[in-house]
C-alpha positions as CSV (number, residue, x, y, z in Angstrom):
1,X,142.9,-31.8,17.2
2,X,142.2,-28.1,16.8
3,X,140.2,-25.7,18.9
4,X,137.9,-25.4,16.2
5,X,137.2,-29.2,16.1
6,X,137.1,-29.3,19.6
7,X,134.6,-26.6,19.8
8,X,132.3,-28.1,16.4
9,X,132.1,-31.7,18.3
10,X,131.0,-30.2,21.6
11,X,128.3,-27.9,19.8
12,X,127.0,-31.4,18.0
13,X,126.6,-33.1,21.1
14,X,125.2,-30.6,22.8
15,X,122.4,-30.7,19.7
16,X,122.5,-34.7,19.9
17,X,121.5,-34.1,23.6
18,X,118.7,-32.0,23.8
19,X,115.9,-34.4,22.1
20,X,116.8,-36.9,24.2
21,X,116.7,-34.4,27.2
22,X,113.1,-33.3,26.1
23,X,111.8,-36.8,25.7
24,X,112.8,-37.4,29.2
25,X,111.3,-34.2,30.1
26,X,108.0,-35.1,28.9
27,X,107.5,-38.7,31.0
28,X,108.9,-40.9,27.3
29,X,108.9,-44.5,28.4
30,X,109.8,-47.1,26.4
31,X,107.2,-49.6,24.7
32,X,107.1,-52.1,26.7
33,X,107.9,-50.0,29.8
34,X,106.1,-51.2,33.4
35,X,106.1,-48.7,36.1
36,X,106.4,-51.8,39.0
37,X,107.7,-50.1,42.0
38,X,110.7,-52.3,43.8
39,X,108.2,-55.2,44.6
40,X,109.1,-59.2,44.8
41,X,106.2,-60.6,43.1
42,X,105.3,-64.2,42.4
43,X,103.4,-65.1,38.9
44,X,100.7,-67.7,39.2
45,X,99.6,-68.5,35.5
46,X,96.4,-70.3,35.6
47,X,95.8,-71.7,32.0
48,X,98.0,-68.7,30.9
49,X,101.2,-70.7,30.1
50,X,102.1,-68.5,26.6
51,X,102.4,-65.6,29.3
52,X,104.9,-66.7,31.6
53,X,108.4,-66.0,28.7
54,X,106.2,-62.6,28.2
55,X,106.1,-61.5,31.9
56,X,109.9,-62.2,32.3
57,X,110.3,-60.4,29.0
58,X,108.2,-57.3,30.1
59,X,109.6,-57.5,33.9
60,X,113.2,-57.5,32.9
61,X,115.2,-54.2,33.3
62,X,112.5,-53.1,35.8
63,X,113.0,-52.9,40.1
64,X,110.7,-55.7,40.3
65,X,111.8,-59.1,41.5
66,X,109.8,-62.2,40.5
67,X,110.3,-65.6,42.9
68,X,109.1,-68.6,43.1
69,X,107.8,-68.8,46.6
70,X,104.7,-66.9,47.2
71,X,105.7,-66.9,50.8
72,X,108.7,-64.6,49.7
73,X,106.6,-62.3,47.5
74,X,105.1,-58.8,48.6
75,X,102.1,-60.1,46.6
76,X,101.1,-62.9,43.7
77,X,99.8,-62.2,40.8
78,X,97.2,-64.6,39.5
79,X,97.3,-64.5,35.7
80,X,94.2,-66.9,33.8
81,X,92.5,-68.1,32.2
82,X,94.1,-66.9,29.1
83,X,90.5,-67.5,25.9
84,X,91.4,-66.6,22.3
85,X,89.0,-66.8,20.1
86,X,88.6,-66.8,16.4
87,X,86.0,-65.1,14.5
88,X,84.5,-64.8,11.1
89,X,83.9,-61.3,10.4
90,X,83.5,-61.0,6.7
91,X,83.0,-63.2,3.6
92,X,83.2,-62.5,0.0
93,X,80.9,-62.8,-2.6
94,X,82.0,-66.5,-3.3
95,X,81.5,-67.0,0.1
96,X,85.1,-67.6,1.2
97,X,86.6,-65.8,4.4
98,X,87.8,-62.0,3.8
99,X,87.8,-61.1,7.6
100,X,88.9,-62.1,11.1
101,X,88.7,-61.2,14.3
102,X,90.7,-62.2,17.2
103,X,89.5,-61.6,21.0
104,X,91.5,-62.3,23.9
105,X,90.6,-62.4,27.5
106,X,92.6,-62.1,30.1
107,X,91.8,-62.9,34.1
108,X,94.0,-61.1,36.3
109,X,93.8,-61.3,39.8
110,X,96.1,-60.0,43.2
111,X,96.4,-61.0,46.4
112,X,98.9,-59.8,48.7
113,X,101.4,-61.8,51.3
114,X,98.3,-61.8,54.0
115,X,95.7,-63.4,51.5
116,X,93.7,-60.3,51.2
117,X,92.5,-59.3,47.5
118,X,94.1,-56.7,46.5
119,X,92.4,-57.0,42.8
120,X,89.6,-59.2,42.2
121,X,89.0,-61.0,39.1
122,X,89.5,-58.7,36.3
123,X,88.5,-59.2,32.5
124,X,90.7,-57.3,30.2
125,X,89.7,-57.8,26.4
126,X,91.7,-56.9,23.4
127,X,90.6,-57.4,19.4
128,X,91.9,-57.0,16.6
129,X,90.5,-57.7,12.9
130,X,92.8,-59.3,10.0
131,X,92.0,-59.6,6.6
132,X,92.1,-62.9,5.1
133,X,93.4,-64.4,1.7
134,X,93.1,-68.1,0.4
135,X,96.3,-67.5,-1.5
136,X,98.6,-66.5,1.2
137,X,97.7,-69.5,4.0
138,X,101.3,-70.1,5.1
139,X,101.8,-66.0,5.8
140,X,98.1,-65.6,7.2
141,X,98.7,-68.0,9.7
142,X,102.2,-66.2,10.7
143,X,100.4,-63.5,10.8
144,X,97.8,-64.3,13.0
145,X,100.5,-66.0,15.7
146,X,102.3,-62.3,15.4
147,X,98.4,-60.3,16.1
148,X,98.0,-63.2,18.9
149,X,101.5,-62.3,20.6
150,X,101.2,-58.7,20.1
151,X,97.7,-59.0,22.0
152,X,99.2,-60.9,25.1
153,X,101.6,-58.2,25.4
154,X,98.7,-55.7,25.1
155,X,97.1,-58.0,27.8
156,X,99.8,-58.2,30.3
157,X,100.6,-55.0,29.8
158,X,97.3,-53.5,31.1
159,X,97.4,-56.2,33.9
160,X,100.8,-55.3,35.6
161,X,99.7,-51.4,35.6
162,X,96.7,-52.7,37.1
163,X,98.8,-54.7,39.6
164,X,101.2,-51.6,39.8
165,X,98.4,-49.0,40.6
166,X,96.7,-51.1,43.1
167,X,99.7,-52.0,45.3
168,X,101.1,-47.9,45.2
169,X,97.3,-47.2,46.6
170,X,97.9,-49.4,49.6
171,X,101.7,-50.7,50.0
């Protein structure tokens, strides 16, 4: 390989370099990113079942540690109820369904390894509207699981930087 090569691929990866330099810079997380400090935590999902794959999901790659013992766990993390709710937002002339919207509430709740509340009960809501055509049931209703998925992640999310926030206050 020539100089000249050797010189042209340096100069390209030092050009390749410098966005992702300046997106770490700036504090760039990725999407699903959750700022948990090294913590063991223990998940209790109380009628929140569709969040447990989600919170292993969202917790991988991260310094957390989830276990199964709360007697082992910094603090636990009481995820529930879990209410989604279906609504009828808009109808069309004929008086069939043009509109939905889709509202879930989440309870989140921490306590930490001496029983003390750390977070009480907290309602976070998210909602989104859809529109809606007779034609197109089987994607509608694929559709609507994707919304409903995508609003759980919203959701837990918002609950773990809770969690996050509340045990760098006091660790």
């Amino acid at each position: 390989m020539s100089s000249f090569e050797t010189q042209r691929r340096r100069v390209l990866t030092g050009v390749a370099l410098v966005p992702a330099l300046l997106l770490a810079a700036c504090g760039f997380r990725p999407r699903h990113y959750v700022g948990l400090a090294q913590r063991t935590l223990h998940f209790r999902f109380d009628r929140a079942a569709a969040l447990e794959p989600l919170v292993h999901e969202m917790l991988a790659g991260t310094p957390a540690t989830v276990v199964t013992d709360p007697k082992a766990a910094d603090a636990t993390v009481v995820l529930g109820p879990l209410e989604e709710a279906r609504e009828i937002i808009a109808l069309s002339a004929s008086g069939t369904v043009r509109e939905y919207a889709l509202r879930s509430v989440l309870t989140v709740r921490l306590v930490d390894r001496a029983g003390e509340e750390r977070l009480p009960p907290t309602r976070l809501v998210a909602e989104r509207d859809y529109s809606y055509d007779d034609s197109r049931i089987a994607a509608r209703a694929e559709e609507e699981q994707v919304i409903l998925t995508d609003m759980r992640r919203e959701l837990l999310r918002r609950a773990l930087l809770l969690v996050d926030r509340r045990l760098v206050a006091r660790p």
